[in-house]
VOVORO-756784 format. One record per atom (N, C-alpha, C): x, z, y; residue in three letters. Coordinates in steps of 0.1 Angstrom, whole numbers, plus 5000, padded with zeros to 4 digits. Example, Ala and Ser with C-alpha at 12.3 -4.5 7.8 and 13.67 -1.06 7.14 Angstrom:
BEGIN
513250784943ALA512350784955ALA513250784967ALA512850714978SER513750714989SER512950795000SER
end
This chain:
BEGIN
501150675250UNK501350745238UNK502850775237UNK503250915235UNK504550975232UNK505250885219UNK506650845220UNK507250795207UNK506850885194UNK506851035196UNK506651095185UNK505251105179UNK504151065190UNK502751075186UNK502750885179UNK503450835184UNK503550695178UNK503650695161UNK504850715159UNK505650785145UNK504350815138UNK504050965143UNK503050975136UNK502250995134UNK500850875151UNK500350815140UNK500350685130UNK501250635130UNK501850515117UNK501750625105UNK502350735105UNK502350845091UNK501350835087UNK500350885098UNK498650935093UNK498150805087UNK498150715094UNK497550565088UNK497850495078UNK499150515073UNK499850435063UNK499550505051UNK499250655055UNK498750785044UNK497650765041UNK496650765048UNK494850695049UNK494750555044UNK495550455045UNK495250315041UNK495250335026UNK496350395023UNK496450405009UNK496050485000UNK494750555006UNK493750644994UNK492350594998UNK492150475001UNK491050435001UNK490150475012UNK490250435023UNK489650485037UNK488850295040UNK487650365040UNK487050155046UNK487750085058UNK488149915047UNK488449835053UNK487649785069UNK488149775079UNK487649665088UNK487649535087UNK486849415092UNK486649295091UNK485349255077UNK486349165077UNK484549105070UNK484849035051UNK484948925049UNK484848915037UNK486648835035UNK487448825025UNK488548785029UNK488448605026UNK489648635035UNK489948435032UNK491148435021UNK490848295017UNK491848295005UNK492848395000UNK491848484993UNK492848574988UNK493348594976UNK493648454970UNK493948414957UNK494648314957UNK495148244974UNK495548184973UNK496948144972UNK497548054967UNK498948044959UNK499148094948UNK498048164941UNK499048294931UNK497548254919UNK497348164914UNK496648154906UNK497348224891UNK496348294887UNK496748374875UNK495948374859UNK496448394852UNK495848374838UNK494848494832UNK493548354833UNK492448444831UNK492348584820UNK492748484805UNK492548564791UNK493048654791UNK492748774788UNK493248914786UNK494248914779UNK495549024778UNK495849054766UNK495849114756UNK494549164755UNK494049254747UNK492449154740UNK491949224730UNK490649134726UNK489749244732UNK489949404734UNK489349424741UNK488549444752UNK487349474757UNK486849474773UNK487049594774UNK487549644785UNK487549724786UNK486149834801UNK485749924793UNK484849974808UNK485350064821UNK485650004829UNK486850104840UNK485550144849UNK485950264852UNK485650354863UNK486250324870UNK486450314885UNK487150314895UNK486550404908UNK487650544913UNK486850654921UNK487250624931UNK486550554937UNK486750494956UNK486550344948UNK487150234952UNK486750114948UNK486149994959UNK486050034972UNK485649954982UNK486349904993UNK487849974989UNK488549965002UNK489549794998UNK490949855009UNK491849745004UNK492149724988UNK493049784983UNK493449794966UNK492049774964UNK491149854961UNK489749874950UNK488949724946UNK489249644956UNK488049484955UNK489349444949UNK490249414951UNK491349334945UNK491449394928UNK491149554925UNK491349524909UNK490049494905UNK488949494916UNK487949474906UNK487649324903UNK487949244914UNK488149094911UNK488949054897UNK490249144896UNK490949134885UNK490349144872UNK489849264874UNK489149304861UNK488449234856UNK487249174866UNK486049064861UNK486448974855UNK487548874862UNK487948754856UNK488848814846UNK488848904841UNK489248924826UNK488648974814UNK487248974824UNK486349014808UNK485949194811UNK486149284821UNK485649384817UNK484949434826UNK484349534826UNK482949574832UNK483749654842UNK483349714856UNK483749784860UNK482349894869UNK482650024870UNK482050124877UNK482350144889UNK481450184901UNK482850264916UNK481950424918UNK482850464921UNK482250604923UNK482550624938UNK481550634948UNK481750654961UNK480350724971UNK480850754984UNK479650834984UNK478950744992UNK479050594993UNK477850504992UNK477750465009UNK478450505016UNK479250535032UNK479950375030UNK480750365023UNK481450235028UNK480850095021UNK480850015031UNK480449885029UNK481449785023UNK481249755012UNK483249715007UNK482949525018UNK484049525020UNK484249395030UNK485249295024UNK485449315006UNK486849265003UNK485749204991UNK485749034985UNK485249024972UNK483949044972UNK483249084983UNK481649134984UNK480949084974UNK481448954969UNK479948864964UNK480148954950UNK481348984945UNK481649054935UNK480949194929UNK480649264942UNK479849384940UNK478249394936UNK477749274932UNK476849254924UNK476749284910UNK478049274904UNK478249284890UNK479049414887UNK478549504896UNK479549644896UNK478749734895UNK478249864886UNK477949944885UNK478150054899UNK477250064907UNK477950144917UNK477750324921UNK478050384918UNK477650574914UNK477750594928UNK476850714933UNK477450734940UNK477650924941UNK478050954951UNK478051134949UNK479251184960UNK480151254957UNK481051344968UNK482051404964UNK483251334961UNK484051444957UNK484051554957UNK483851604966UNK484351764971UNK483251824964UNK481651764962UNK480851894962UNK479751824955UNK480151684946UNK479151644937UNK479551544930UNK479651574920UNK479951474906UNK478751434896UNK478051484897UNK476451464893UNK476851324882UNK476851224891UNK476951074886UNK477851074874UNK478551154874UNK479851124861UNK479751184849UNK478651294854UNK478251394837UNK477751254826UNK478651284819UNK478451254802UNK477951084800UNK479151044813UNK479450904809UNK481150864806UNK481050774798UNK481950754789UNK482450614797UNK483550574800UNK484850504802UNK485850474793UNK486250364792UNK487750384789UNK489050404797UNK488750394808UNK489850404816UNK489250474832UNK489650544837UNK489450564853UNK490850514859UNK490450484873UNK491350444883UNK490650534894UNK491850654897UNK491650754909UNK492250694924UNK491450624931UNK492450514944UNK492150624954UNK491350724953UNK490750844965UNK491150944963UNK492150974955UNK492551114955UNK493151154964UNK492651264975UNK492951244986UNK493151444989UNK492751514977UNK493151634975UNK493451644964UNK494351784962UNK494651804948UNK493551844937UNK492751924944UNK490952014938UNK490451864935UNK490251784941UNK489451664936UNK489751584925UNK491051624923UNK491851514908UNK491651634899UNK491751754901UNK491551864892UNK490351844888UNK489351864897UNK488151874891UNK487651734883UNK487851584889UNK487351494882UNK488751494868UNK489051504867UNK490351504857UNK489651574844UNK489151724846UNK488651784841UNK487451794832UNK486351704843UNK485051624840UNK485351554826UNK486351434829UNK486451324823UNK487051324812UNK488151424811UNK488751414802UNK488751414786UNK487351454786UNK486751404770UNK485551284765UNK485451204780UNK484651114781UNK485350974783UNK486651014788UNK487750824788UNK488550834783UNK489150744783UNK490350724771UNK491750734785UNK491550644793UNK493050684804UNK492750734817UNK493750794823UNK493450864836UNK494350804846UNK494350674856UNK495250634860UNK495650684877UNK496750764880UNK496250764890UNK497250714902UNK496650694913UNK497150664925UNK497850704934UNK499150714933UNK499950794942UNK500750754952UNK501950734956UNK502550684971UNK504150734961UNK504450654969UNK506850664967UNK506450774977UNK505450824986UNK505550934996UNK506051024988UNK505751054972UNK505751164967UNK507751224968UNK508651134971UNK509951104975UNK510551194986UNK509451194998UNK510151215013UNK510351385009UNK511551415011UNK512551355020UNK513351215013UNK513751085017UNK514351035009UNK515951045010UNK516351125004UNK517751135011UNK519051084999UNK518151024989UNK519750924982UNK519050804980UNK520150744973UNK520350604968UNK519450554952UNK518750494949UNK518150404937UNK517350594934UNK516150564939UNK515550634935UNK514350664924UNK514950734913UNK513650664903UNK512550814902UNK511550724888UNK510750844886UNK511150934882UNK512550994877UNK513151124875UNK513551194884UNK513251134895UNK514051204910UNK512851364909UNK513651434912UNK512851604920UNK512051584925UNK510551624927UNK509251634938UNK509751734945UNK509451734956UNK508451894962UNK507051894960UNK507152004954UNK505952064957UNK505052204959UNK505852194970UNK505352314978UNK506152274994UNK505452365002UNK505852285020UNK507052385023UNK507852355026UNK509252425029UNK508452425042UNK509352575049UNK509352615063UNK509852535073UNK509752585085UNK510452505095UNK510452345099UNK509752265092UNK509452135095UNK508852105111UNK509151985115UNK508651915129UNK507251895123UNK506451905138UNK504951795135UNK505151705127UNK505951595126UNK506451485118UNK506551475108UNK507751555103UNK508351615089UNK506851645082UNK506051745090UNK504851795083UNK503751725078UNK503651585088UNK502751425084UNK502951425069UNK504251355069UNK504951345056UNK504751385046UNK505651515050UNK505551615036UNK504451685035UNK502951685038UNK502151705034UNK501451635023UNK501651505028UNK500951415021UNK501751375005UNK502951365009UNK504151394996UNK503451504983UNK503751634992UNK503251734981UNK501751734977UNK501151714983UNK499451644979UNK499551564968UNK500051434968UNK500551344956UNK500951374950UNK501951444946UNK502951484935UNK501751594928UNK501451674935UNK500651764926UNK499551714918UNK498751644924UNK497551584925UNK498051474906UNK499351414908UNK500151354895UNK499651464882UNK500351584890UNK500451724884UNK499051734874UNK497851754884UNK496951784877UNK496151664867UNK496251554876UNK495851404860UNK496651464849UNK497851474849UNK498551484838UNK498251614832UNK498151744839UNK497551834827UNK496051874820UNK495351784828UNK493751744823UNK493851654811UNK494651524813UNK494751414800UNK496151404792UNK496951494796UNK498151484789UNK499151304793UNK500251364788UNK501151234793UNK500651114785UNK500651114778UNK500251014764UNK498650894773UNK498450984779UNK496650974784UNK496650974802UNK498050924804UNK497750954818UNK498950824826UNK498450734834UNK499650664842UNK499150714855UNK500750694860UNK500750734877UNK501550624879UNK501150524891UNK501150484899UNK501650494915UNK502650444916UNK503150494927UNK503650404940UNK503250334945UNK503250244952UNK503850254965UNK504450134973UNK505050154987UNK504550104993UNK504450025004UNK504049985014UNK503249845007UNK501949845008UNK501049725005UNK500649665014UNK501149495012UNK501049425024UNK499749325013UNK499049205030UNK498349125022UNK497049135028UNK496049045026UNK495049035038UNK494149165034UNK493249255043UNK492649335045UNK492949475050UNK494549445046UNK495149615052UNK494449645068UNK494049745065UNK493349825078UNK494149875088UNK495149895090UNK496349965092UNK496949865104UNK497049775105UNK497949635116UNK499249645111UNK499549745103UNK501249795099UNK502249655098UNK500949525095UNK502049425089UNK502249325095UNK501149305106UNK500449185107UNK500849085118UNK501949175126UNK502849125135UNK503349055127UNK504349065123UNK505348945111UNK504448815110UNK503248835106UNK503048665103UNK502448615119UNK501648705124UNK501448645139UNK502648585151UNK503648675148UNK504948675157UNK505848535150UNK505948495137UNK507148395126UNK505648275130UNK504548295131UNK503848105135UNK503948125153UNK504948155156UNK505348135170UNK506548115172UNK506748005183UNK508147975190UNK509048065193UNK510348065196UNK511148135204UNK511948235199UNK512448315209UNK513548475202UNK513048575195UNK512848585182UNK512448715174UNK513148785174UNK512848965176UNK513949035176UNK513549085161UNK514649105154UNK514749215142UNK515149345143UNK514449455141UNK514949565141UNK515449585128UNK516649765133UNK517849775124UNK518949675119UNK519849785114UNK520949715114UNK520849635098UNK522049565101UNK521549425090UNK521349435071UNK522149565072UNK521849565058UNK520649665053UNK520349695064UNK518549795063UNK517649695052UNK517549775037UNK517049715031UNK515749755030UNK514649685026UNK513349665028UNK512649685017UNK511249725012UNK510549714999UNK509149705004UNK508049634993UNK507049634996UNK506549584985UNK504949544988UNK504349484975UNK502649404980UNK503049274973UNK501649254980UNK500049324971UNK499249344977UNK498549404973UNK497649374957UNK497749234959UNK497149154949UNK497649174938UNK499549204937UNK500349214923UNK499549374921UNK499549454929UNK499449594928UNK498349584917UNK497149544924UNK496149564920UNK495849494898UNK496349384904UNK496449314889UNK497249364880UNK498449404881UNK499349524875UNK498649684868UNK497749694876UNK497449774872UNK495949824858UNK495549704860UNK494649674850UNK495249584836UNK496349534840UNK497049554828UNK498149604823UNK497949734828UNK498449824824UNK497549934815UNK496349914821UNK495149974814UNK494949904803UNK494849764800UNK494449714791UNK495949724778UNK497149764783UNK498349784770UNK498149964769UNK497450014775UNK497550194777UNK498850204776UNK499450164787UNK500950204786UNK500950314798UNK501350414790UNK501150534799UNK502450584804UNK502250654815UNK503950684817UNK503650704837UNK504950644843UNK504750724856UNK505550594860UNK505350544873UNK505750354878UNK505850374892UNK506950284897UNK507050264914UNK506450124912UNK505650104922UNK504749984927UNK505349934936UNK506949924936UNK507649874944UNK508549704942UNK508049624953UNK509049494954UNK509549474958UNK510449354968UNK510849254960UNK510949304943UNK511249184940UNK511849174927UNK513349234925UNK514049144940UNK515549184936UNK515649284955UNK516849274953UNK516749364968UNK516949284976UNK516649344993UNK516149245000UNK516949325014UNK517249275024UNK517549325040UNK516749255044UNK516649345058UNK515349315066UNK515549155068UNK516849145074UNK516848975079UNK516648895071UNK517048935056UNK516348795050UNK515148825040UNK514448945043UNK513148965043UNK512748855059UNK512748885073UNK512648775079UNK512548625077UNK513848565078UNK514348465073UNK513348385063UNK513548425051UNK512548425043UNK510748385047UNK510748525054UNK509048485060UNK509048395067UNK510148315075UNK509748275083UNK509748125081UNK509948095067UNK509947945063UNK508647915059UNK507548025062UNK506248005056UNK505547915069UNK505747915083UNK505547815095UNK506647715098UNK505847625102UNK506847505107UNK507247515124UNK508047645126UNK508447595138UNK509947685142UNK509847695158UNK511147695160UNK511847865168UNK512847885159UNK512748005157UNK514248065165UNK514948175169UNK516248195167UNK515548355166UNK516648435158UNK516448565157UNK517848665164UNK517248745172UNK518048835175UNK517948995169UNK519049025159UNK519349175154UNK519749265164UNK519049365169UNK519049495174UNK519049575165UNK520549615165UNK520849735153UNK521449885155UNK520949895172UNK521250015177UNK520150085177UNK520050225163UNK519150275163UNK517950385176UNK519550415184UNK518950515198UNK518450395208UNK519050285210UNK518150185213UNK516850145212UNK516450165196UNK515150115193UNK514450205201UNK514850405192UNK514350485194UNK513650485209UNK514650475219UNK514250445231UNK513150355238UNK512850265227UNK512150165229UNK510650185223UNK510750325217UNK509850355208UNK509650275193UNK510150215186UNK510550125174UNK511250215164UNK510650255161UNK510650345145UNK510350285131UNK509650185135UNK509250125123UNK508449985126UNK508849845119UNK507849735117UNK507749735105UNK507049725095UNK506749725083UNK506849585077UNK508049585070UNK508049655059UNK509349745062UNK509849735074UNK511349805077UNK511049935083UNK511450065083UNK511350165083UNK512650205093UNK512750295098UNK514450335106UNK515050405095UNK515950385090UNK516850415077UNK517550575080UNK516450685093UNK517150805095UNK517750865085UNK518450985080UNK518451075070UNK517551085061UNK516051135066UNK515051195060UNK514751045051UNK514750905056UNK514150795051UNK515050695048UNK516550775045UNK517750695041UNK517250595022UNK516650675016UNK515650605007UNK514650545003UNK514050545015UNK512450475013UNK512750385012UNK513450245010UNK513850165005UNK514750094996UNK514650254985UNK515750214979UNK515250304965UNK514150224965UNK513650274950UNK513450184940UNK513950264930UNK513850174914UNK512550114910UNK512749994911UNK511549924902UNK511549874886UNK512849894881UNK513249834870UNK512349864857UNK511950014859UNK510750014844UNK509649994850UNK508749944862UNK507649904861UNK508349764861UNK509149644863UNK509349544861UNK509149514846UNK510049584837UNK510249564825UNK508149604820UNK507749694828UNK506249684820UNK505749644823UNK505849484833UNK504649414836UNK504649344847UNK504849434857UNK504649394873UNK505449264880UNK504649214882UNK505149094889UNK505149064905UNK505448944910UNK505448984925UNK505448784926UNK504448784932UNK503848624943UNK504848624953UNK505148484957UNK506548464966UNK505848494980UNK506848564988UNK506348615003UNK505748535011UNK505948425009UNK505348325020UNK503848305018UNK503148345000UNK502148324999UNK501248475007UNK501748565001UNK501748725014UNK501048685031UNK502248595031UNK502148605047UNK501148495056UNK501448375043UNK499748275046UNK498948295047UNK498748435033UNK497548475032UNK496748605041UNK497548655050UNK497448755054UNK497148695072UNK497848595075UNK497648505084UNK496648435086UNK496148385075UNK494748355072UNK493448405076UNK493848515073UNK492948615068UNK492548665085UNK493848695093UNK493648735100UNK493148695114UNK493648545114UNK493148435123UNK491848405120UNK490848445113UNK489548365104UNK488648485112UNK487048425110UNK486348525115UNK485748655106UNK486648675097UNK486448765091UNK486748875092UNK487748875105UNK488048985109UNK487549055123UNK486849115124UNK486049165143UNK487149165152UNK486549085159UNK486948975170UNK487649135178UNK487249235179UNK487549355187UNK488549395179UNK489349365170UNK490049475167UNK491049365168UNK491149265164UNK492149185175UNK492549195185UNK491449175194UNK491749205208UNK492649285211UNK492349455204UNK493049555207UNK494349545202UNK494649465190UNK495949455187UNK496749425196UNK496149275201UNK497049215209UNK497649265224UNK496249385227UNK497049405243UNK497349605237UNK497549575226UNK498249755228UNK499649725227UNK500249795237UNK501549825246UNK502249885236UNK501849935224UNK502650025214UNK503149955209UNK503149805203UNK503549655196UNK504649635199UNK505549565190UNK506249505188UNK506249355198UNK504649335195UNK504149205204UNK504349185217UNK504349345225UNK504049315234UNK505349355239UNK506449465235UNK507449495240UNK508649355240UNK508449315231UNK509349205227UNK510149145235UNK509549065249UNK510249005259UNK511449105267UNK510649225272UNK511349345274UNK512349395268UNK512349405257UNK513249465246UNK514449365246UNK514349265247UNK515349125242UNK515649155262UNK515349165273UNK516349155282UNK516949245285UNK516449385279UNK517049485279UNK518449515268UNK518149425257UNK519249445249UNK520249345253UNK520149265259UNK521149165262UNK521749215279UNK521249325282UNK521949355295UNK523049525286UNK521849565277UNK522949665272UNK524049635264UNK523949515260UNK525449455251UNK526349365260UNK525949345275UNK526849275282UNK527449375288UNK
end
């Protein structure tokens, strides 16, 4: 595989993970664990959520949420995916089913208080359900990506920053991954918000979701590679700052945000405080008990060469993505959002992944694809220590 077909496919998949595309593996392992949370609502009352997709990574984690707080929840799906997250859970879920594109049948002249759009995966499909609904729920919450950002090209990026929305000329294959999916989101914001009005509408805007079930492998080196001996390399240079979120705060965040109807527009971005990659590392790596030294490779044509564009949660800090980690979280902090300490992330996702709940085959393939971090590793570290002598 070409470095640039590498790139982007991480684009396509990190784009897919995050609008609700079915999980692989099987039922999760402790996925509650460390982060026990307070059952009682803060509201007295139940609320009835819609949720449009609902089966994948995010979708089982709010509905777990929701339950153990008292409220009902709906999924709207076209009945294709087998949810693999919380299963035992989908007994107590209303399940619709139908087609975005070319059937809403299921949704005529039922009443919600709240929808959660996790599938909006065109802009016509938020139009049209937006449309449906909007005299039948009370909020329209919807799901969107910090993609809506790229290009990222400054510093502390909040929700007042400029969209595109529309595709400028002249873009790479690459650039076009991207910024397709960017202007998709932003508009797609566009139309929830002129179906239910601001007052009647949260957007959601999330970064990189780490935590057991991601489909994606985007993460899952870090906890397989930190419960192992020996030279870790870190890519980028040392103050390459990092952001993420585990999926579980995502998901719980967001249901109480439905239950205050605090409407408005939020980055679903963590840490809490800011973070560089190394002691994003460092950090993870206190969650095993063994023996470690880390080596920083912070020559970016190096990586490049090496094919290493990205280990997630660290991105290559080019021009175009001089900000993807460097977005404001301060008003979704101040409205709620909290964040579980990383080591429980990385236990849990370790867990999860070592356990037979995940097909023995897609392991496999992890482990002997050459495109890894896992596998280049040895290589990479004699090669960097012959280019710096």
């Amino acid at each position: 595989m070409s470095k640039s077909n590498s790139r982007r496919t991480f684009i396509k998949k990190s784009a897919i993970a995050g609008i609700g595309i079915p999980l692989m593996g099987g039922i999760l392992l402790n996925c509650n664990s460390g982060s026990k949370k307070e059952v009682t609502t803060t509201t007295n009352k139940k609320l009835n959520i819609l949720i449009l997709g609902g089966t994948s990574f995010l979708g089982p984690h709010q509905i777990a949420y929701a339950l153990s707080r008292g409220h009902s929840v709906s999924t709207f799906t076209r009945g294709k995916t087998i949810p693999k997250i919380h299963t035992e859970l989908f007994k107590d879920v209303e399940q619709l089913i139908g087609d975005r594109e070319d059937n809403l049948k299921a949704l005529d002249n039922r009443k919600w208080d709240v929808v959660i759009d996790n599938s909006g995966r065109k802009v016509e499909w938020t139009k049209a359900t937006g449309n449906l609904l909007k005299d039948n729920v009370g909020m329209y919450m919807y799901t969107s990506s910090t993609g809506v950002y790229y290009p990222y090209l400054t510093d502390n990026i909040s929700t007042d920053t400029k969209l595109v929305l529309e595709m400028p000329d002249g873009l790479s294959e690459d650039e076009k991954y991207e910024m397709e999916y960017g202007v998709m989101k932003a508009n797609s914001e566009l139309e929830a918000i002129k179906a239910f009005g601001k007052d009647r509408t949260i957007v959601i805007r999330p970064t990189y979701m780490l935590g057991p079930g991601d489909r994606t492998d985007r993460f899952v080196h870090w906890p397989v590679r930190l419960a192992k001996d020996g030279e870790i390399v870190i890519p980028g240079k040392v103050d390459d700052p990092v952001q993420y979120i585990d999926v579980r705060d995502m998901a719980d965040w967001f249901i109480r945000l439905a239950e205050s109807k605090t409407a408005g527009t939020f980055n679903g971005v963590g840490p809490m405080d800011k973070q560089t990659m190394p002691q994003f590392i460092k950090e993870a790596s206190k969650t095993f008990d063994t023996n470690h030294s880390f080596v920083q490779i912070d020559d970016y044509d190096f990586l490049k060469e090496n094919g290493v564009y990205y280990s997630i949660p660290w991105v290559m800090a080019d021009k175009a993505h001089h900000g993807s980690a460097r977005i404001s979280n301060t008003k979704s902090i101040e409205s709620g959002l909290t964040f579980r300490p990383l080591k429980t992330t990385v236990l849990d996702t370790y867990n999860w992944w070592n356990s037979d709940n995940v097909d023995p085959n897609r392991k496999t393939k992890f482990n002997a694809n050459l495109e890894t971090m896992l596998i280049k590793e040895k290589d990479m570290l004699k090669a960097w220590k012959k280019h710096k002598s």
